[in-house]
C-alpha positions as CSV (number, residue, x, y, z in Angstrom):
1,X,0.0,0.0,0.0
2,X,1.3,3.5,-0.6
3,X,-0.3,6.8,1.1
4,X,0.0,10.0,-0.6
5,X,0.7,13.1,0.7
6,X,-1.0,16.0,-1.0
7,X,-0.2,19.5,-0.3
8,X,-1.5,23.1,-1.6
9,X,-1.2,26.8,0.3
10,X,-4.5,28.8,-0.8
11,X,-4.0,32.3,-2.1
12,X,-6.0,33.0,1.3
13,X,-6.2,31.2,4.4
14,X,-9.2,29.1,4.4
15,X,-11.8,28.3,7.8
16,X,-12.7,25.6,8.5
17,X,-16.7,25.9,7.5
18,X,-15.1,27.0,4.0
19,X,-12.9,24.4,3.4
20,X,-15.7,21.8,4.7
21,X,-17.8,23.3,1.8
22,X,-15.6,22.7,-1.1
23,X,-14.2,19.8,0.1
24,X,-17.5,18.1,0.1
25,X,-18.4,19.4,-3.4
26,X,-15.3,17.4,-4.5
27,X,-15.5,14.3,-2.6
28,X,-18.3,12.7,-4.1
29,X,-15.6,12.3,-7.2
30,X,-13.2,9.8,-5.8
31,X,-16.1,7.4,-4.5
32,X,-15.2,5.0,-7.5
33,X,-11.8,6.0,-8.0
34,X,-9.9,2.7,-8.7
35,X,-7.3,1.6,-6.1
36,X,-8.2,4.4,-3.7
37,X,-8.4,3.0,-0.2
38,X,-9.3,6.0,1.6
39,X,-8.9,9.5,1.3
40,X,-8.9,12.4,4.1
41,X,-9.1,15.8,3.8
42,X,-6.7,18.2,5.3
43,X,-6.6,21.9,6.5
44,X,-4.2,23.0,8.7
45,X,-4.9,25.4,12.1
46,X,-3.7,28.1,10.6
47,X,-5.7,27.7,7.2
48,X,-3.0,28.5,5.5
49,X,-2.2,24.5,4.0
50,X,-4.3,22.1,2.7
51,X,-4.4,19.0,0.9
52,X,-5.3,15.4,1.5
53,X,-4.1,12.1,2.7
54,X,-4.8,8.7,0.1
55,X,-4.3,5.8,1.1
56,X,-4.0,3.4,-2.2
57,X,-3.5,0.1,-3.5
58,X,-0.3,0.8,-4.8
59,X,1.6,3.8,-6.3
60,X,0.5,3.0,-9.8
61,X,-3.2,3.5,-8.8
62,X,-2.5,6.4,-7.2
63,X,0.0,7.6,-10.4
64,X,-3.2,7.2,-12.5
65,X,-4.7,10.0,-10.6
66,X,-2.4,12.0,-10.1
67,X,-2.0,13.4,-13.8
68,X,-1.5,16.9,-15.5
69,X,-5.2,17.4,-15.2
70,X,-5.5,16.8,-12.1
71,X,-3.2,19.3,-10.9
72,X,-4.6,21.6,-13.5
73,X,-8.2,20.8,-11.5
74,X,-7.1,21.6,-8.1
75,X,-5.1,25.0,-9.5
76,X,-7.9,26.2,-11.0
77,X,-10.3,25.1,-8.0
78,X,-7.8,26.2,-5.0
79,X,-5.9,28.3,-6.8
80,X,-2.5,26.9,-6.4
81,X,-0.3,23.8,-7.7
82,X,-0.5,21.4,-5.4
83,X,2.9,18.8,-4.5
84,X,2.3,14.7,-4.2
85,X,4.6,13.0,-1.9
86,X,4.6,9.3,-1.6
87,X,5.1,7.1,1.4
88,X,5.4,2.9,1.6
89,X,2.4,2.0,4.4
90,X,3.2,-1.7,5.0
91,X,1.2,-1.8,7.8
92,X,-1.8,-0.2,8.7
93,X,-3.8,0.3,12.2
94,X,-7.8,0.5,11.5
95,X,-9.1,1.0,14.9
96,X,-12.8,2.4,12.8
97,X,-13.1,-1.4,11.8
98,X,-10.8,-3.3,14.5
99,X,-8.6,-4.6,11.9
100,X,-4.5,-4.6,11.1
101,X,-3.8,-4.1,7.6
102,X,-0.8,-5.5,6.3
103,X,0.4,-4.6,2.8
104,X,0.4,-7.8,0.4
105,X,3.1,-6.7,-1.7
């Protein structure tokens, strides 16, 4: 499994009752996104950062996302290029369902 670290500053900090707003407009769109495990939204204290955390199937899956137009989408919607950093998740602590998740690969 690989987890994605996705990262954008806003031109202007956001709140937190704005960024619940558009992030919920967008999140109906990875419901059926192939090899996504789970995704969270992120805003920082200070509103000033925001992004999300994926948790995918493998990095290829999450590649496939991850495209030119992709980053052109969340430019144009946040107004700012937004950086991908990826990280090995072997294991995997779900406390939601009671489970350990170990990576197959």
């Amino acid at each position: 499994m690989i987890t994605a670290l996705v990262q954008f500053k806003p031109p202007q900090p956001m709140t937190t009752d704005k960024a619940r707003s558009v992030f919920a407009e967008t999140a109906p769109k990875y419901r059926e996104v192939k090899g996504l495990i789970r995704k969270y939204y992120l805003l920082s204290e200070d509103g000033e950062t925001a992004g999300g955390v994926y948790l995918w199937k493998s990095r290829e899956a999450a590649e496939q996302l991850y495209t030119e137009d992709w980053k052109r989408f969340i430019e144009q919607k946040y107004g700012t290029r937004p950086t991908v950093t990826y990280f090995a998740s072997p294991v995997v602590v779900d406390n939601l369902v009671g489970q350990i998740i170990m990576d197959d690969q």
